[in-house]
C-alpha positions in Angstrom: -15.1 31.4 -18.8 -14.0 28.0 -19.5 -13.3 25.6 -17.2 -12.2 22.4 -19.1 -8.8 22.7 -18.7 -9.0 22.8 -14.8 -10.9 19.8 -14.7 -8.3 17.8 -17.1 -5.5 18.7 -14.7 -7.6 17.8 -11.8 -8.2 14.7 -13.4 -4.6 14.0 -13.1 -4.4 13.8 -9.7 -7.7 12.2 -9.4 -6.2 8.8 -11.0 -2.9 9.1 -8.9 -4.6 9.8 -5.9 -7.3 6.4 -6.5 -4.4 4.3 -7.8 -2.6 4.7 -4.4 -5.5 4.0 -2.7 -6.1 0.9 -4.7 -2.4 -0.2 -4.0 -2.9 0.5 0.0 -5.3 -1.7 -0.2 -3.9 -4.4 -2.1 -1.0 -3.8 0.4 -3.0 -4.3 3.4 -5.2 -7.5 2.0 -2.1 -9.2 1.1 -0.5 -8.9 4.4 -3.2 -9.4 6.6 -3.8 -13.0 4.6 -0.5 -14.0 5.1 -0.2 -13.0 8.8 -3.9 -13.3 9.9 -3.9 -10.9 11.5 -5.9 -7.8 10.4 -4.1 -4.3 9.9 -5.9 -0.9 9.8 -5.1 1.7 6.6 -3.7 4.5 9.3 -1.3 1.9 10.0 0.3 1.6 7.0 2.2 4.4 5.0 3.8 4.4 1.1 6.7 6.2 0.4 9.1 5.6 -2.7 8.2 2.0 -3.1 8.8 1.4 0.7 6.4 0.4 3.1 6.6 2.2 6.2 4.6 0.7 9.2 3.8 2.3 12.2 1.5 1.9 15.5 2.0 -1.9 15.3 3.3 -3.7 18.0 6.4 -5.6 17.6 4.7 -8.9 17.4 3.1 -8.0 14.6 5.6 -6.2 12.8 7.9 -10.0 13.7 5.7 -11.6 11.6 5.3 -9.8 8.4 8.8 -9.6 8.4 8.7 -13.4 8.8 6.2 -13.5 5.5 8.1 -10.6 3.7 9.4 -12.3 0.7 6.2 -14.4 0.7 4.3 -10.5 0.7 6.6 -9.6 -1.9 5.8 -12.4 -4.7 1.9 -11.7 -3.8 2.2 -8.1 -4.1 4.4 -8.8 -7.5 1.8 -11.1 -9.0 -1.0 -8.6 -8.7 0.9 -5.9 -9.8 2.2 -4.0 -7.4 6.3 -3.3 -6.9 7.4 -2.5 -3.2 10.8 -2.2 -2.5 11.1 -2.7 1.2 8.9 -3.1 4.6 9.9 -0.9 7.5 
């Protein structure tokens, strides 16, 4: 029995599963520069473009919408599009 084509399609999700853990990443370095103030990954979820943040207190969540269009060109320049931070 061959089993190639089961590890092509797996592949698929392989690459979309490391490329949005790459751009969680990016996500969370970029913000935490800008507010100094360091986030944790569970934290910080990705839906449609959006980033949804939750567990963080509200003095936190002040000041990265103080930085947000700053986060925005950062996150642009290294490539990666978000829509919104929630």
């Amino acid at each position: 029995m061959d089993f190639n084509h089961i590890d092509l399609y797996l592949e698929k999700f392989k690459k979309i599963l490391s490329q949005t853990s790459f751009q969680k990443e990016t996500i969370l370095s970029v913000i935490s520069e800008e507010i100094k103030f360091e986030l944790k990954s569970e934290n910080l979820k990705i839906k449609k473009n959006i980033v949804i943040l939750s567990g963080v207190s509200p003095i936190v969540k002040n000041e990265i919408f103080l930085h947000k269009e700053k986060i925005f060109n950062r996150l642009k320049d290294v490539g990666v599009n978000i829509s919104d931070i929630r």
